[in-house]
C-alpha positions in Angstrom: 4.9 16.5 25.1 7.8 14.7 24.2 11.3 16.2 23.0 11.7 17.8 19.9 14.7 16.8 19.6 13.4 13.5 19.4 11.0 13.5 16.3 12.3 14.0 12.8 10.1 15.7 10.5 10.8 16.0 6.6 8.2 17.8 4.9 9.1 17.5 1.5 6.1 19.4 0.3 6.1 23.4 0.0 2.8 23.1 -1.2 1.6 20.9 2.0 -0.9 23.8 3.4 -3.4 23.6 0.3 -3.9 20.1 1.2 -6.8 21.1 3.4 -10.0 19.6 3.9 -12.2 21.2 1.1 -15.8 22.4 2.1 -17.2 22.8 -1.1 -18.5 19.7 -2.7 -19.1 19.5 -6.5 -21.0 17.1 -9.0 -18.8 14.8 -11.6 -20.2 14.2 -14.4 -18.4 11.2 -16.3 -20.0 10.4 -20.1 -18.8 7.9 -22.4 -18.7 9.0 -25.3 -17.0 6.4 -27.9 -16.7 2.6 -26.8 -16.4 -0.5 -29.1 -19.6 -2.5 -30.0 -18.9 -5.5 -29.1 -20.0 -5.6 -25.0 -21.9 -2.5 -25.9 -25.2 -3.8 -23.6 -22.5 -5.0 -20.6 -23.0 -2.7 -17.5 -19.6 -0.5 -17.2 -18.7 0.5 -13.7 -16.5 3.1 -12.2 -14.2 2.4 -10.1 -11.3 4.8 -8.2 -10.1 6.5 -5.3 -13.6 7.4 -4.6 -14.7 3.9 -3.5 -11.5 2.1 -3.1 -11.2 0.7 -6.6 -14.2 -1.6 -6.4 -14.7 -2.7 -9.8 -17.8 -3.6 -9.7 -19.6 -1.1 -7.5 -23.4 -1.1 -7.5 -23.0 2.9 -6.3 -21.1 3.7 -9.7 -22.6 2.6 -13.0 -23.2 4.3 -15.8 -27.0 4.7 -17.1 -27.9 5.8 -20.6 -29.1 9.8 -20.3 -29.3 11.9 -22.9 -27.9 9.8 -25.6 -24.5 8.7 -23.7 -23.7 6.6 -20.8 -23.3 8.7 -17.9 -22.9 8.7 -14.3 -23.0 11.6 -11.8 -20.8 12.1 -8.8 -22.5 13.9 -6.1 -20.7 15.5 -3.1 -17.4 15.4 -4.4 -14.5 18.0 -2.4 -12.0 19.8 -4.6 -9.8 16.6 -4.9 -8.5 14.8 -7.4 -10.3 11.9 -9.0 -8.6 9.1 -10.0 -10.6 6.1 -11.9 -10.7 3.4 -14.9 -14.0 1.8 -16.3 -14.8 -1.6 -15.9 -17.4 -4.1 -16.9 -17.3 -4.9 -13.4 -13.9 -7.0 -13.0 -10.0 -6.0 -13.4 -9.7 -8.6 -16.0 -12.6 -6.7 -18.1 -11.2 -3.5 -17.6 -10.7 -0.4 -20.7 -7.3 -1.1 -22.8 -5.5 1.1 -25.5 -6.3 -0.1 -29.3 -3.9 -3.4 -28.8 -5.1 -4.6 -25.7 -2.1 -2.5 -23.8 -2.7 -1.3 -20.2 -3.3 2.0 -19.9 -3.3 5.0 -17.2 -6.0 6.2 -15.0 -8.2 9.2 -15.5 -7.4 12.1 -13.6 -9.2 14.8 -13.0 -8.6 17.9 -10.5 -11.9 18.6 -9.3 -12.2 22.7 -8.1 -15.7 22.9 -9.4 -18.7 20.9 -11.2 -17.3 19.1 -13.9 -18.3 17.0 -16.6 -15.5 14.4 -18.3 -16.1 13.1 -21.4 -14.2 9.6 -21.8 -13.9 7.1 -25.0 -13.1 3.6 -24.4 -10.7 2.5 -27.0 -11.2 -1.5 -26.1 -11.8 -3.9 -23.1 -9.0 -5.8 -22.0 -10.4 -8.8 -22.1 -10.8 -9.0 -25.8 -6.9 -9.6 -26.1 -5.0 -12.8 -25.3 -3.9 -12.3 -22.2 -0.2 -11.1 -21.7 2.4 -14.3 -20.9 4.7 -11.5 -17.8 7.9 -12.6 -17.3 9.5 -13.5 -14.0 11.3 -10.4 -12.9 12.4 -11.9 -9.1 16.3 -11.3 -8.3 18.0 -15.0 -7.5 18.3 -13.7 -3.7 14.8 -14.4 -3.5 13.0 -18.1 -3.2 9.2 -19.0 -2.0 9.6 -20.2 1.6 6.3 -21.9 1.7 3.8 -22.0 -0.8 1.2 -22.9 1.4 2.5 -21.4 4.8 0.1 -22.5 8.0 -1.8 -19.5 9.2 -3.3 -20.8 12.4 -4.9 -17.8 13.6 -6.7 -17.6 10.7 -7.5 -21.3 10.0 -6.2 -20.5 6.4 -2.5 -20.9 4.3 -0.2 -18.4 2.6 2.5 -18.6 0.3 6.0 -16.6 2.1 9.0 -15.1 0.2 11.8 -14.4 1.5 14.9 -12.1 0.3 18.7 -13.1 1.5 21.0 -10.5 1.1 23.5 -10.6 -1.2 26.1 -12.6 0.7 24.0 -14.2 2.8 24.8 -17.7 2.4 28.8 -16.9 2.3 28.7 -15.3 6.1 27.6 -15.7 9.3 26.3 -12.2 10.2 22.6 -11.4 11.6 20.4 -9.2 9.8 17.5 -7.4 10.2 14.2 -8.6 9.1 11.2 -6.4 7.2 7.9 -8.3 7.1 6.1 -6.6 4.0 2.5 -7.4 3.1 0.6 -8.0 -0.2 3.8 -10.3 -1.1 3.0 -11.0 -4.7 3.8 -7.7 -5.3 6.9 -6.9 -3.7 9.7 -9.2 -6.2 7.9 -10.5 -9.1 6.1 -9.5 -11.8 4.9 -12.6 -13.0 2.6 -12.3 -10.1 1.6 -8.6 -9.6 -1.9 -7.9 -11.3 -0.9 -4.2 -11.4 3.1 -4.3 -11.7 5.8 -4.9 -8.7 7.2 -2.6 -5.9 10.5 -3.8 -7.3 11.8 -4.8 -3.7 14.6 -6.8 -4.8 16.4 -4.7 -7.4 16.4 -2.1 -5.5 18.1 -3.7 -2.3 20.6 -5.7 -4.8 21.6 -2.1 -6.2 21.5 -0.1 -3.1 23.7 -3.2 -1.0 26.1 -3.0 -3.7 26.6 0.4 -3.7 27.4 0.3 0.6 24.0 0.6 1.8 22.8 -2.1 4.5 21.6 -5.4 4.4 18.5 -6.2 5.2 16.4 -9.8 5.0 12.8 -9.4 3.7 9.5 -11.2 4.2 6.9 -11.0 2.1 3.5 -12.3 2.5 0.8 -12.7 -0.1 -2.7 -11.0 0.6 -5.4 -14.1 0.8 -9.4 -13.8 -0.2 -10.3 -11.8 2.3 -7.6 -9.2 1.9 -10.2 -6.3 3.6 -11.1 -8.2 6.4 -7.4 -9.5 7.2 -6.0 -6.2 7.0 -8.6 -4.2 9.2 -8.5 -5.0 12.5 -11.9 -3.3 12.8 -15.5 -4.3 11.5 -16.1 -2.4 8.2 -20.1 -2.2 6.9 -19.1 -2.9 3.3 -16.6 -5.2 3.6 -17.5 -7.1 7.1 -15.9 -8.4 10.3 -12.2 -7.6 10.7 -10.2 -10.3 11.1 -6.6 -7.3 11.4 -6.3 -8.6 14.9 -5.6 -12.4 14.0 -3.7 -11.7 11.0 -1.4 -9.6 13.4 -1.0 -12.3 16.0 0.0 -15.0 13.3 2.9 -12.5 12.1 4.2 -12.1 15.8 3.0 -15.5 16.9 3.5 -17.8 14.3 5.6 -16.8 11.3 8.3 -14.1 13.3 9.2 -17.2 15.5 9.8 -19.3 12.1 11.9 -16.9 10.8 14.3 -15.9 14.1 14.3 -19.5 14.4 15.7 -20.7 10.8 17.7 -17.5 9.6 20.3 -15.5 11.3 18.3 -12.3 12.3 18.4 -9.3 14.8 15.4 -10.1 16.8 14.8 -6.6 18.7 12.6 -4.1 18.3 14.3 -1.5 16.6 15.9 -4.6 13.7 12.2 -5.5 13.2 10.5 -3.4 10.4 7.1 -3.5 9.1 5.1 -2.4 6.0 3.1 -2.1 3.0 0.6 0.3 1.1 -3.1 0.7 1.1 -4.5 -1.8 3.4 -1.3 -3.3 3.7 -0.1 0.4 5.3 -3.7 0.3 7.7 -2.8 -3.2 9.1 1.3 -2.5 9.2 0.4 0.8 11.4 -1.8 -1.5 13.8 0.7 -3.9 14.3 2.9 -1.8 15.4 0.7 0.3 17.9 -0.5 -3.5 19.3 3.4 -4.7 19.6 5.2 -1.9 19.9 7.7 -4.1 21.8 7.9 -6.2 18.3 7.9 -3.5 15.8 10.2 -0.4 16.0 10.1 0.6 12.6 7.3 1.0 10.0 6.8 1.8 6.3 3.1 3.4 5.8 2.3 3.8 2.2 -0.8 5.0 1.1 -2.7 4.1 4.4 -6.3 3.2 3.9 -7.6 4.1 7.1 -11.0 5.1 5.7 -12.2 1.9 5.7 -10.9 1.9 10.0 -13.5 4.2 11.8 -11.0 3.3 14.9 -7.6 3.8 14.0 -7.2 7.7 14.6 -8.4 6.7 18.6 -6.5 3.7 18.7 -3.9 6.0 18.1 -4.7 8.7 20.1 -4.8 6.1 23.0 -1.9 3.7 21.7 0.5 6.3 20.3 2.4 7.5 23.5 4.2 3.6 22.7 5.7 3.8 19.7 9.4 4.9 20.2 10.9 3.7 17.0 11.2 4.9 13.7 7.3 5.4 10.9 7.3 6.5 7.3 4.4 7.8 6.0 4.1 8.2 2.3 0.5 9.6 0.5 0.3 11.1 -3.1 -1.2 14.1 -3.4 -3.2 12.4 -7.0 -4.9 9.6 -4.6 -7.6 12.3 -3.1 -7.5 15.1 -0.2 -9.8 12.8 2.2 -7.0 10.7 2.5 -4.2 12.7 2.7 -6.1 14.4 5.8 -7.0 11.3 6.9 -3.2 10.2 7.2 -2.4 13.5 8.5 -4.5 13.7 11.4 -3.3 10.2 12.3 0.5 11.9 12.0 0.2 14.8 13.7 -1.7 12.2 16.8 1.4 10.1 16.8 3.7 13.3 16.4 2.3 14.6 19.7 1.9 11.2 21.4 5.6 9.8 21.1 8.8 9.8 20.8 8.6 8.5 17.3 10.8 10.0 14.8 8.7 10.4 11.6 9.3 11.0 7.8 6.5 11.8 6.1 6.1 12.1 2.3 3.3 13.9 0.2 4.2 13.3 -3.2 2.6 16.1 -5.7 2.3 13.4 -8.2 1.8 10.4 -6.2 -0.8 8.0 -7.5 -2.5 5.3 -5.3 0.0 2.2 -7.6 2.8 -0.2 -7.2 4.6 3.0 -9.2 4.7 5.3 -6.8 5.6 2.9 -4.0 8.5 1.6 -5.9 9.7 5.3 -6.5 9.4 6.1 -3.0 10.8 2.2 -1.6 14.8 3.8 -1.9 14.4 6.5 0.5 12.0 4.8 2.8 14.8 2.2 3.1 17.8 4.4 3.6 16.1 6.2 5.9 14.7 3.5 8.1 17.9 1.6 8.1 19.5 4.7 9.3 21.6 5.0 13.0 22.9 1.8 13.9 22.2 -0.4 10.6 25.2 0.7 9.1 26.7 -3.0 9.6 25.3 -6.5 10.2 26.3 -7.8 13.5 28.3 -10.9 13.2 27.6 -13.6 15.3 30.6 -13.6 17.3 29.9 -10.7 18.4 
């Protein structure tokens, strides 16, 4: 059992010992009620936490029964559901009156339940929205069709220079986020941006430390390349490759054409969903690459070997893990993320922060809310300064 003295734990939820594994399962009953005519015969599908936002989900369509389209949820814990309707694609997804985005359902589940819904319009019926750049000028595309040899495929990179960069000589440390599209822009986030850049360019300015920041786009086969185990539904995991091309490929790249901190502890790694899955396996594989690590909403449902990979794995990590879950995303996977904590808690000397939001939703949103204090805590003892090369 390591130190205590060594582990950092910020519980930041009062409420944290309700969120319990359930053992009464319910029946949802979703019915639409009102939808526009036009697409009226088009299959709609459900799609949320339940099954990983499929949108097109053979398990989840709605049937006509008793004079509205209904489908029933069986076995269902006292959660909370989160979902939209679909006509099986994000593009042809339910809309406000205008053809505006709107929020997900959400529904506490603490007994059978029956939700009545009414589609105002499908998304799809509207000219599509022209989103404007949002990206910082500290951020440019390093590749738009980076060589991934492991995985006989390309990538686009971005990278983010802090503020300065180009004016100094210091070394920096270097984050390697996933799902890259996401992080700067949103011009190319399908479900709005983390928002990366703003907030470094405001917190640097205001004293905190600098930090450079790799983002990598998510390709085709985003579930395989971010499991590194075989998944029934969505096939052969291909985690282990991916993992080798960020260690064995692109970090050599980047220590070899930027001014970077190459150890450990001044290499970060992270992302949210199964971006958070594959950032936790990379660093239980190198835990002589990665010290530090921001887990956001972790899918490890869909990785039947992660909690004994880390039960057998864990007693390396040394460094520094945020774990971040909202409370609105379901209890399976809180618990799921807490039983992987409370493995590495006991296996390591790892100092963790972990983060049950009340109100957390499984979205770019919450990350972005939660991006600030991830950073200033990861970049904590020992970042205060960039090291200048001279020294």
């Amino acid at each position: 059992m390591p130190n205590n003295h060594k582990r950092l734990y910020l519980f930041l939820c009062a409420w944290l010992c309700a969120v319990t594994v359930a053992f009464a399962q319910y029946t949802v009953t979703l019915r639409i009620v009102q939808q526009p005519a036009l697409h009226a015969e088009d299959t709609i599908f459900a799609a949320g936490n339940f099954n990983n936002w499929q949108p097109a989900d053979g398990r989840f369509y709605f049937v006509k029964q008793h004079g509205y389209l209904s489908l029933q949820i069986k076995n269902v814990p006292a959660t909370v559901v989160e979902f939209k309707c679909t006509r099986g694609d994000w593009g042809k997804t339910e809309s406000a009156l205008a053809g505006a985005d709107i929020g997900n359902h959400v529904i506490s589940i603490t007994g059978d339940t029956t939700i009545d819904i009414s589609i105002a319009a499908w998304k799809d019926d509207f000219a599509p929205v022209v989103k404007q750049r949002t990206v910082s000028p500290n951020v440019h595309i390093l590749d738009t069709a980076f060589a991934v040899p492991q995985l006989n495929s390309k990538r686009r990179i971005w990278i983010y220079l802090p503020p300065g960069y180009h004016a100094g000589n210091e070394k920096y440390p270097v984050m390697y986020l996933q799902d890259g599209q996401n992080l700067f822009d949103a011009s190319t986030a399908a479900f709005g941006e983390w928002g990366v850049d703003e907030i470094l360019d405001s917190m640097v300015k205001k004293g905190a430390p600098s930090c450079i920041v790799v983002g990598i786009d998510n390709g085709a086969e985003r579930m395989q390349e971010y499991n590194p185990f075989d998944n029934e539904k969505f096939g052969k995991g291909k985690g282990k490759a991916y993992v080798d091309f960020l260690v064995q490929t692109l970090k050599p790249f980047i220590d070899g054409h930027y001014r970077t901190l190459r150890s450990k502890n001044r290499t970060i790694i992270g992302g949210s969903s199964m971006g958070g899955l594959i950032s936790f396996y990379a660093l239980l594989k190198y835990p002589d690459i990665f010290g530090r690590g921001g887990i956001f909403s972790p899918a490890f449902w869909t990785a039947d070997g992660i909690k004994k990979l880390t039960d057998s794995a864990g007693n390396k990590l040394t460094g520094k893990l945020f774990f971040y879950m909202g409370e609105l995303e379901g209890g399976t996977y809180v618990n799921d993320m807490e039983e992987v904590v409370e493995t590495v808690a006991k296996k390591s000397d790892a100092m963790i922060y972990k983060v049950i939001d009340p109100e957390g939703q499984h979205n770019e949103q919450a990350w972005h809310k939660w991006f600030a204090d991830f950073y200033r805590w990861i970049m904590e003892d020992g970042f205060n300064n960039a090291i200048r090369l001279d020294k």
